[in-house]
RONU-756450 format. One record per residue: residue number from 1; residue in three letters; z negated, y negated, x of N, C-alpha, C in turn. Coordinates in nm, 2 decimals. Layout:
n:NUM&res:ALA&n_w:Z&n_v:Y&n_u:X&ca_w:Z&ca_v:Y&ca_u:X&c_w:Z&c_v:Y&c_u:X
...
This chain:
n:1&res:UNK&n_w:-1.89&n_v:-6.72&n_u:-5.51&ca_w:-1.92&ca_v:-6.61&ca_u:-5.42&c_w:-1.81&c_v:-6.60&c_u:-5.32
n:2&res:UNK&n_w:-1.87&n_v:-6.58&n_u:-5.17&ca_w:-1.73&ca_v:-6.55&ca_u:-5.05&c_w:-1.70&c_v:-6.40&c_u:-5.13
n:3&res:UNK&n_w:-1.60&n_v:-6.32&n_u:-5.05&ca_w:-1.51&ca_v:-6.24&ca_u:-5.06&c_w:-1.64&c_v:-6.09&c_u:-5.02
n:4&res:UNK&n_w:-1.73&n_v:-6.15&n_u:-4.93&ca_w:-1.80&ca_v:-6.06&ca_u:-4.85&c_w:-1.91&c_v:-6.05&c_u:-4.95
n:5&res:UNK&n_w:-1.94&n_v:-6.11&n_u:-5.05&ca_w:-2.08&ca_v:-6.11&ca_u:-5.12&c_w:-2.02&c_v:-6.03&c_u:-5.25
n:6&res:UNK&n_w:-1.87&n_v:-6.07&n_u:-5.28&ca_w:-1.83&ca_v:-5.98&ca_u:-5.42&c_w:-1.83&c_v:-5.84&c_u:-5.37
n:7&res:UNK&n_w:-1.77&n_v:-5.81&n_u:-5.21&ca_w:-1.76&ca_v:-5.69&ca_u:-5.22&c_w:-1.88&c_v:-5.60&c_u:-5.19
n:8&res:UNK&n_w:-2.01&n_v:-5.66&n_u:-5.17&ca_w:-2.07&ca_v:-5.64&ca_u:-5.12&c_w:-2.21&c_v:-5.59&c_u:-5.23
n:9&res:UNK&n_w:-2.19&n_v:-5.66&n_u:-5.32&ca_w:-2.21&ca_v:-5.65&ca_u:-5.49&c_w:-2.20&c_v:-5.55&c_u:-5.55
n:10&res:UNK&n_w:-2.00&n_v:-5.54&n_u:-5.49&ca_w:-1.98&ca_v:-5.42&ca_u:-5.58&c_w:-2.01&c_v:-5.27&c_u:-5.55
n:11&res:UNK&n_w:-2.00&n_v:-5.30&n_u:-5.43&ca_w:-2.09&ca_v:-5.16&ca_u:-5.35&c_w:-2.22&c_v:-5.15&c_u:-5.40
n:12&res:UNK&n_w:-2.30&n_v:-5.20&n_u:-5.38&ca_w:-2.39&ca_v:-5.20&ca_u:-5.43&c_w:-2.47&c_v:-5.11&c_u:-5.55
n:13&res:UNK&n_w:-2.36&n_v:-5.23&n_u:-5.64&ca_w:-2.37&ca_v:-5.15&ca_u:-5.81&c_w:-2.28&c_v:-4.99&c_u:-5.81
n:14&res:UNK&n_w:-2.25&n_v:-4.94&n_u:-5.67&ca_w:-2.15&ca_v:-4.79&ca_u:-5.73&c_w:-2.03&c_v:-4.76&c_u:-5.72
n:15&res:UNK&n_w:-1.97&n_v:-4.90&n_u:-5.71&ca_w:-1.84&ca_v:-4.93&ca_u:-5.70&c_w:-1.75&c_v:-4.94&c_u:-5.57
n:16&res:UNK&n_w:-1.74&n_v:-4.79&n_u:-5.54&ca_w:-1.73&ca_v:-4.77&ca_u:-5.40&c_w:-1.51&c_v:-4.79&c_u:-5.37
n:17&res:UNK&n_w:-1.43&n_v:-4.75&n_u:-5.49&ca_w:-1.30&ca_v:-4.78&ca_u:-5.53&c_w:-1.26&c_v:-4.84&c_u:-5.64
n:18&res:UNK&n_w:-1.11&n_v:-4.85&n_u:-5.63&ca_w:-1.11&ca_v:-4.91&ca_u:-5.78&c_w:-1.10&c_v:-5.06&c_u:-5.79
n:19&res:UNK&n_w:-1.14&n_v:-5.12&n_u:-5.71&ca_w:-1.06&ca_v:-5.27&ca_u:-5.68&c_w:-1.02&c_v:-5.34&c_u:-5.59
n:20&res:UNK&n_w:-0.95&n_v:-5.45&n_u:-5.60&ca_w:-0.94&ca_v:-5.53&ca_u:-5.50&c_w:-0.98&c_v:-5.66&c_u:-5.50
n:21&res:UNK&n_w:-1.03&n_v:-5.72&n_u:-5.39&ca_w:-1.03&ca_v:-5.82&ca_u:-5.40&c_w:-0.95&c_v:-5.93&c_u:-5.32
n:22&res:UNK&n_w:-0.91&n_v:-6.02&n_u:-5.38&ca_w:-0.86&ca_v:-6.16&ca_u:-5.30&c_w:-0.92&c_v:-6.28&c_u:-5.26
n:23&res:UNK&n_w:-0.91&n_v:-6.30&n_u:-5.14&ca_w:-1.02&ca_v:-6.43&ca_u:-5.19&c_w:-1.21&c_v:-6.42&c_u:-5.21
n:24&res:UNK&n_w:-1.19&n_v:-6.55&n_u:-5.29&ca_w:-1.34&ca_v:-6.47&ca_u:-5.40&c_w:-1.31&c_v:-6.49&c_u:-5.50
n:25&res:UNK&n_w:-1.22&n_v:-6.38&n_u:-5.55&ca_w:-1.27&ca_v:-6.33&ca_u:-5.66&c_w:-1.12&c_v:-6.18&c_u:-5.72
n:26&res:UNK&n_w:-1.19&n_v:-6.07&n_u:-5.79&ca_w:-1.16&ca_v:-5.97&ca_u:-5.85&c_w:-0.97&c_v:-5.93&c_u:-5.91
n:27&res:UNK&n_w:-0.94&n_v:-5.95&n_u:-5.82&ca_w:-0.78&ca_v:-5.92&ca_u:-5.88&c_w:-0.76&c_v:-5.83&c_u:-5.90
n:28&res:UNK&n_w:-0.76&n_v:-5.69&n_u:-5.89&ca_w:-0.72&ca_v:-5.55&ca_u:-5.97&c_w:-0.87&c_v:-5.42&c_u:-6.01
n:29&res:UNK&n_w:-0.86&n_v:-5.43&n_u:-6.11&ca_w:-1.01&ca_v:-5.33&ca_u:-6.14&c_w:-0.91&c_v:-5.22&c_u:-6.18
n:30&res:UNK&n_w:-0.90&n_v:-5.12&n_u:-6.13&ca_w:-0.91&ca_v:-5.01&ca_u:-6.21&c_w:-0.98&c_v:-4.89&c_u:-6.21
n:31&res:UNK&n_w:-1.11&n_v:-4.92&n_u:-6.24&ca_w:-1.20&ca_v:-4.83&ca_u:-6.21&c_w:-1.25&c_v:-4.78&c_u:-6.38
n:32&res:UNK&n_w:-1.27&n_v:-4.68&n_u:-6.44&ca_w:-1.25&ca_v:-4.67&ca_u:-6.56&c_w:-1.41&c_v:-4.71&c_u:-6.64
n:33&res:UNK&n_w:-1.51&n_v:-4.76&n_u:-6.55&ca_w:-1.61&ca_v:-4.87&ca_u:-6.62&c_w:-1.61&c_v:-5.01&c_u:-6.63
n:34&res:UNK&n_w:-1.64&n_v:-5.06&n_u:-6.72&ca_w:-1.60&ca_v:-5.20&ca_u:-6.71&c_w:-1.65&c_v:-5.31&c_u:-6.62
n:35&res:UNK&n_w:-1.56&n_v:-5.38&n_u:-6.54&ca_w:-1.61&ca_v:-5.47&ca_u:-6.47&c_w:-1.73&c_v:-5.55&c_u:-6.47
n:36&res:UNK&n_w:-1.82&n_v:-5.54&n_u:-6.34&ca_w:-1.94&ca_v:-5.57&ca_u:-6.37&c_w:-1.94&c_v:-5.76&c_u:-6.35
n:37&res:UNK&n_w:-2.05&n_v:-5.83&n_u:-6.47&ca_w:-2.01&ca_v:-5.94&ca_u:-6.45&c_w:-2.04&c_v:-6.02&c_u:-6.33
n:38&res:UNK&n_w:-2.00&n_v:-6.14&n_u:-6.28&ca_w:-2.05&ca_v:-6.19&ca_u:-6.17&c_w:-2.16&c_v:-6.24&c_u:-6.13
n:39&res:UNK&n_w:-2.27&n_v:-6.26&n_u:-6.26&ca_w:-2.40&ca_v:-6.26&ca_u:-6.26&c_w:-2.46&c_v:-6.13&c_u:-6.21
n:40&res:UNK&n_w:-2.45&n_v:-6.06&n_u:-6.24&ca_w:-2.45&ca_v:-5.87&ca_u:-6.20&c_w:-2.45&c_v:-5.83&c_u:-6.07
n:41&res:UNK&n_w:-2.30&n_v:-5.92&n_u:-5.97&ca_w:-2.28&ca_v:-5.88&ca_u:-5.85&c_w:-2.35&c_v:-5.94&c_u:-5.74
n:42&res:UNK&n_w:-2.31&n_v:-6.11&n_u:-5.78&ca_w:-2.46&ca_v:-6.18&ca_u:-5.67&c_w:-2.60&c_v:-6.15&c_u:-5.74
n:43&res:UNK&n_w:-2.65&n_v:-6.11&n_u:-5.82&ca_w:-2.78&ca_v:-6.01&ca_u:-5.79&c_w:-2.77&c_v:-5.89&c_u:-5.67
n:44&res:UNK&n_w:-2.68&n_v:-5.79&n_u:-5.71&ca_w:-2.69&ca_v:-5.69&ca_u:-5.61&c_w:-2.61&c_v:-5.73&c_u:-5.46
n:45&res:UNK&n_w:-2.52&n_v:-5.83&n_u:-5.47&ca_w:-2.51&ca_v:-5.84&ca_u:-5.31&c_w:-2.61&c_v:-5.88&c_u:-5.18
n:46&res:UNK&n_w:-2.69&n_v:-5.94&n_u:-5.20&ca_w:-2.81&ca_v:-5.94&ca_u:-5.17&c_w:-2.85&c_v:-5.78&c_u:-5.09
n:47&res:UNK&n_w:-2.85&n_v:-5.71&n_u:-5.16&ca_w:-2.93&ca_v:-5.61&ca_u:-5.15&c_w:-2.87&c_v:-5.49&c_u:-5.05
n:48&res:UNK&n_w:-2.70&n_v:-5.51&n_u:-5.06&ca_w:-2.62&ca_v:-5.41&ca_u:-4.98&c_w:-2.67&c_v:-5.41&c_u:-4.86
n:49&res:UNK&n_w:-2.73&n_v:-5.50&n_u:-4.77&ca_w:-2.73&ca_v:-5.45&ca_u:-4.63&c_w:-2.88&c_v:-5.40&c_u:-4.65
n:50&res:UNK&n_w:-3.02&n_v:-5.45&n_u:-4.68&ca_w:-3.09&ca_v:-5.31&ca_u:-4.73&c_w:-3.07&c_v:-5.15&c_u:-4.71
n:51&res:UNK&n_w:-2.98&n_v:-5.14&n_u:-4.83&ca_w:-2.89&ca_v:-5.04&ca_u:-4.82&c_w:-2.83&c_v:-4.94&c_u:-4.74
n:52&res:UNK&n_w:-2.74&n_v:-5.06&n_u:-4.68&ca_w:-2.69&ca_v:-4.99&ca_u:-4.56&c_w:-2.80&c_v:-4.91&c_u:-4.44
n:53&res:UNK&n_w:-2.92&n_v:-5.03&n_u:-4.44&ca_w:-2.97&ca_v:-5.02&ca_u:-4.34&c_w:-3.07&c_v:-4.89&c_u:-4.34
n:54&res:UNK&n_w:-3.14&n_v:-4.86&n_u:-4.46&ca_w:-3.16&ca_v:-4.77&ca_u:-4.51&c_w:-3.09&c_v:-4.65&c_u:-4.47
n:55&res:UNK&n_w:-3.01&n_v:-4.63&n_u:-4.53&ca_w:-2.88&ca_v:-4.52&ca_u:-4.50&c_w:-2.86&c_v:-4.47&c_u:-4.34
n:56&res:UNK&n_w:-2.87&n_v:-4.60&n_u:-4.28&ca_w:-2.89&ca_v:-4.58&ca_u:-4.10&c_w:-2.99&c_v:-4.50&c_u:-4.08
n:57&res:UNK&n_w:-3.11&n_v:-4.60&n_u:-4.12&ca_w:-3.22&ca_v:-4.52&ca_u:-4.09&c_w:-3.24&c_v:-4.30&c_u:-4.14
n:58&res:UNK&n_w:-3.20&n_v:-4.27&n_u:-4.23&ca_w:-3.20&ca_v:-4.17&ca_u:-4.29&c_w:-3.14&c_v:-4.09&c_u:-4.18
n:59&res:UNK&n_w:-2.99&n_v:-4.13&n_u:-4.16&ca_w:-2.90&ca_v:-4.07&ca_u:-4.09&c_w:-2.96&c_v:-4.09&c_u:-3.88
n:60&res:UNK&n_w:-3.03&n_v:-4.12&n_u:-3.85&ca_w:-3.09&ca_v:-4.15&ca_u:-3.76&c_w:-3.21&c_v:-4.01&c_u:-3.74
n:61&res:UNK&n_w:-3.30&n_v:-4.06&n_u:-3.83&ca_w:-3.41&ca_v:-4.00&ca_u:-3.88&c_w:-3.31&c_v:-3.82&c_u:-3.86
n:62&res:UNK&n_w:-3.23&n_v:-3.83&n_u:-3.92&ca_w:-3.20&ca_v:-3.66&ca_u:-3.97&c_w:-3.16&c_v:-3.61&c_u:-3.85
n:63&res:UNK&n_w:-3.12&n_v:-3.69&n_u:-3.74&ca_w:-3.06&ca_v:-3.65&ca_u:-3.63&c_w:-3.16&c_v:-3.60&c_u:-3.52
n:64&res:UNK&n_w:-3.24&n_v:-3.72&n_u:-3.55&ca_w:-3.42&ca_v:-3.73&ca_u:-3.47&c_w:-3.44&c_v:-3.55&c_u:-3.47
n:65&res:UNK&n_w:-3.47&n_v:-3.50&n_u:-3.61&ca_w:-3.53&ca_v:-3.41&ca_u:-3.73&c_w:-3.42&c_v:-3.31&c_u:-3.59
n:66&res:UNK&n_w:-3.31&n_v:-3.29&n_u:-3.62&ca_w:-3.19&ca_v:-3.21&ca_u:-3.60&c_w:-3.21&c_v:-3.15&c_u:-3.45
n:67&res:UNK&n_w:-3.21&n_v:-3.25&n_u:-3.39&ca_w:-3.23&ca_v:-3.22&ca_u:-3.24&c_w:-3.40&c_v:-3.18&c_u:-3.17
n:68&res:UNK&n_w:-3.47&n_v:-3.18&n_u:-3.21&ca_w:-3.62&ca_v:-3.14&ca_u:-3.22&c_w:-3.59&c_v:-3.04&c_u:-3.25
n:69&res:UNK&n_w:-3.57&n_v:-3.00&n_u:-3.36&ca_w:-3.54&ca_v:-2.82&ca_u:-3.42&c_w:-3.40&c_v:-2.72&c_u:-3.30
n:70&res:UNK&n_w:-3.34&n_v:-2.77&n_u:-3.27&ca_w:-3.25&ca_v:-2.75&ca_u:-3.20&c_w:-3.33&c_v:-2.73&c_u:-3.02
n:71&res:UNK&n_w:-3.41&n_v:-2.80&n_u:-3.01&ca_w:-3.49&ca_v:-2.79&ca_u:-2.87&c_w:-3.56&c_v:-2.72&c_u:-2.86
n:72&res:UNK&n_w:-3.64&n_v:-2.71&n_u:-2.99&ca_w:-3.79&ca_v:-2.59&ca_u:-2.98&c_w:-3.72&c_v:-2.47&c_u:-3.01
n:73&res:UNK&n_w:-3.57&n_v:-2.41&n_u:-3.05&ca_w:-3.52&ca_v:-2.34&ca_u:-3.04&c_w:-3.48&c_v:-2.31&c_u:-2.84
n:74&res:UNK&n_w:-3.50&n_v:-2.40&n_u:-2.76&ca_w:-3.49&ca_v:-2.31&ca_u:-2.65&c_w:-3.35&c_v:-2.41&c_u:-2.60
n:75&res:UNK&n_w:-3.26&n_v:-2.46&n_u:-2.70&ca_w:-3.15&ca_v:-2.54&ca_u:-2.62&c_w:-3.18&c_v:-2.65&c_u:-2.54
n:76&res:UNK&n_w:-3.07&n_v:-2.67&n_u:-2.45&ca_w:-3.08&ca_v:-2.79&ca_u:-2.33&c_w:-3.06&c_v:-2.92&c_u:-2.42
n:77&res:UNK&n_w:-3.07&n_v:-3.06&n_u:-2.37&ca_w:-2.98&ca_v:-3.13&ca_u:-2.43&c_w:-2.87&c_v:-3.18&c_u:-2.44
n:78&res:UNK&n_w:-2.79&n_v:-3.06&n_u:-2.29&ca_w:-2.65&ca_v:-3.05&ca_u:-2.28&c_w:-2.59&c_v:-2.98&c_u:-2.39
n:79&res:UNK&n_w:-2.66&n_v:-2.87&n_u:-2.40&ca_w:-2.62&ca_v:-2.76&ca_u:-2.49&c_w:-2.57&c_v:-2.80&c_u:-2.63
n:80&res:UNK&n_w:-2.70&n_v:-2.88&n_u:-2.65&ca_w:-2.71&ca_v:-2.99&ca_u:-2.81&c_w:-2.60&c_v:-3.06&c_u:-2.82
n:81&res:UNK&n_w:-2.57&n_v:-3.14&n_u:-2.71&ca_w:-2.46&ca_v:-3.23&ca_u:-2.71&c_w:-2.33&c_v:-3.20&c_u:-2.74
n:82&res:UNK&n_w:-2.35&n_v:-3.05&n_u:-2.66&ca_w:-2.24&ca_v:-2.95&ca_u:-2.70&c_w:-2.17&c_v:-2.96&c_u:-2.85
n:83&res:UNK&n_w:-2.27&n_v:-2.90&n_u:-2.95&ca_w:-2.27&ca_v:-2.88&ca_u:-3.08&c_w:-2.19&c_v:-2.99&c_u:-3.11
């Protein structure tokens, strides 16, 4: 696995601190669950940009949500900008 697929893994699985990596592969864990194995990680690295993208969308969406409520309240979209 590149450097980008372990870390990408480990996000994934939860493991947002707690290690480093070199390379590819896992030089300091001190995260107080046990290191997930590397069968474990290239499963879920795959999946992180999903994720991410996901997460975009939400935070997008909430802003979409945010500023509609904020307009039929009567504000400009200077005003909004403002905020």
């Amino acid at each position: 696995m590149t450097h980008d697929e372990i870390t990408n893994g480990l996000q994934q699985l939860g493991f947002d601190t707690g290690w480093v990596v070199t390379g590819d592969e896992i030089t300091v864990w001190t995260d107080s669950e046990p290191q997930p194995t590397a069968a474990a990680i290239a499963k879920a690295a795959p999946l992180w940009a999903a994720t991410v993208a996901a997460q975009e969308a939400a935070t997008a969406a909430a802003k979409k949500s945010a500023y509609k409520k904020l307009a039929a309240l009567g504000l400009t979209a200077d005003e909004i900008a403002a905020l």
